[in-house]
N, C-alpha and C positions, 0 to 999 in steps of 0.2 A: 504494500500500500504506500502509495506516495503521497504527501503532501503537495498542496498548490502554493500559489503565494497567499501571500499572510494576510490578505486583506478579510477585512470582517463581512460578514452577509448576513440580513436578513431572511429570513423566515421565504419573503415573499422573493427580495432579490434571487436566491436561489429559484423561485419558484420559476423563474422568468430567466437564470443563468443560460445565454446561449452562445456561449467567446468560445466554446471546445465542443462541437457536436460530435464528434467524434469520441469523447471518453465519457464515465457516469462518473457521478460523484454524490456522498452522502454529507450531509451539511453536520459536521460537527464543531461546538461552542461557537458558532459564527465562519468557523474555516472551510471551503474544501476540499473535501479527501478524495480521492479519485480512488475506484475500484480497479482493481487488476481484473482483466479477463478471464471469466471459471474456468476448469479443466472439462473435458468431455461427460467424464466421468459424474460431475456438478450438475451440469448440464442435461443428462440422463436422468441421474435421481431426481431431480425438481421436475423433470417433463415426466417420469412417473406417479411421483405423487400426487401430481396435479393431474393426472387423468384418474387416478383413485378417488381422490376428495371428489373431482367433478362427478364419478357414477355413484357415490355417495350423497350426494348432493341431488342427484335428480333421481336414485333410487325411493329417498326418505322425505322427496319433494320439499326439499328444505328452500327456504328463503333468502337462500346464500349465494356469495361467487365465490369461486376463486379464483385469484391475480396475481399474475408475475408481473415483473417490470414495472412494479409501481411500489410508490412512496408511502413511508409513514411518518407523520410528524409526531417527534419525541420529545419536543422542549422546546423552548424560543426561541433559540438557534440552532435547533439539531432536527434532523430527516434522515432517515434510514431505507435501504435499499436491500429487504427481503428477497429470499429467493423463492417464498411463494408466502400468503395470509388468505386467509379466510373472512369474506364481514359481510355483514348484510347487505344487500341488493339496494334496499332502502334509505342506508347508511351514505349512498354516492351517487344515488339520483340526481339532488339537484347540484353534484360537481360534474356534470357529466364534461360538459366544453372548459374542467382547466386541469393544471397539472394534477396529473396523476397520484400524487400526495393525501392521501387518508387524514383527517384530522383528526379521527375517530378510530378512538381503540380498537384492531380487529379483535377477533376469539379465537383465533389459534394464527401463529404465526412458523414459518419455516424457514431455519436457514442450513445449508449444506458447508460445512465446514471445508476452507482450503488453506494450503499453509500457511498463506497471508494474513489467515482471518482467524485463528485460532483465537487469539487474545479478546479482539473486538467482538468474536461471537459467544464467548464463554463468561465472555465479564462485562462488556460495556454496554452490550445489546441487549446482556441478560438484567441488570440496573434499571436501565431506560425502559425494557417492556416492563417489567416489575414495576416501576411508576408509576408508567403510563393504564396497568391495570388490565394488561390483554389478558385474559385465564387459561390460557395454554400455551408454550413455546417448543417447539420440537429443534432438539441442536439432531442433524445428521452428520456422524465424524465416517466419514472413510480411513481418515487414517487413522483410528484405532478401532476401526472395525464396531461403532456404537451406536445405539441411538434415545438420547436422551431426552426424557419429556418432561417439564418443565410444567406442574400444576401451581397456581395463584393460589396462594389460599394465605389469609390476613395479613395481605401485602407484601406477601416475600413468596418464591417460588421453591417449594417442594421438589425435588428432583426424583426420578425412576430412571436410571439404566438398562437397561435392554441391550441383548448381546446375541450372534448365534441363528437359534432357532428358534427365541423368545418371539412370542406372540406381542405387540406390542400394545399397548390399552392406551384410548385416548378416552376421556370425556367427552370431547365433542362429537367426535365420532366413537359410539362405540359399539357398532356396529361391525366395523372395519377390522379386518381379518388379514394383519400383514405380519410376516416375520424380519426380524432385521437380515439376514442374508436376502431376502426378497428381495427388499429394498438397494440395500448396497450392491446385490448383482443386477440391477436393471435392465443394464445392457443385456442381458440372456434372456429375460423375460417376452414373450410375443404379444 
């Protein structure tokens, strides 16, 4: 992860940042941060899980979407750049024509762990949603082979590991019938 230059941003500044089309960037304390490009592998697991939530999602005729490539605002100066979240349909209605930026807590949020991201997904991401009040966070690590879910509960998040052939239990979904090798192997999955 690199830093940009040191100039401060707004909330909305960011929302409207368009000097780098070319890279993403998450708005941290006013700074930003530009994302490194995911690995395949990243890229696989988050197009899998987002086709699971979605036949979840129209299996249980829930009132949800779920979104990659968009924002969540995390603090006055802070916006975060998930590799997938979950939030009500109703929740983004009337943002439809502007940035992509959630100002509202989703209820389950997903990020896929790469080396870059270890630190910010395990500790600064996990703060900020904690704050912010989402009630589920799913870290997915490939490189230790894990996948860890993250329950809200009186403002601090609860952690469950999952490893293996562990069934994985979500509250929002709990329906949803994955094992972590599922997951982590995606790529072999049809």
């Amino acid at each position: 992860m690199l830093k940009t230059q040191e100039s401060l941003y707004t909330f909305e500044e960011y929302c409207n940042y368009n000097d780098d089309p070319d890279n993403r960037y998450e708005l941290v304390n006013g700074k930003l941060e530009i994302m490194n490009p995911p690995t395949f592998r990243h890229l696989l697991i988050a197009k899998f899980l987002e086709q699971e939530f979605d036949k979840q999602i129209k299996q249980l005729n829930l009132p949800w979407v779920c979104l990659k490539d968009a924002g969540i605002r995390t603090g006055w100066r802070k916006s975060r750049l998930p590799d997938l979240y979950i939030i009500p349909l109703e929740e983004i209605r009337e943002y439809l024509d502007k940035s992509a930026i959630s100002e509202t807590p989703p209820l389950l949020v997903v990020e896929v762990i790469s080396p870059d991201s270890i630190k910010r997904d395990y500790r600064y991401k996990r703060s900020e949603y904690a704050a912010l009040g989402i009630p589920e966070y799913w870290i997915i690590d490939p490189l230790e082979n894990t996948i860890s879910i993250l329950q809200l509960e009186d403002g601090f998040y609860e952690e469950k590991k999952f490893t293996n052939q562990d069934t994985i239990i979500s509250l929002t979904f709990p329906e949803l019938s994955l094992t972590v090798t599922k997951v982590l192997e995606s790529e072999k999955n049809d």
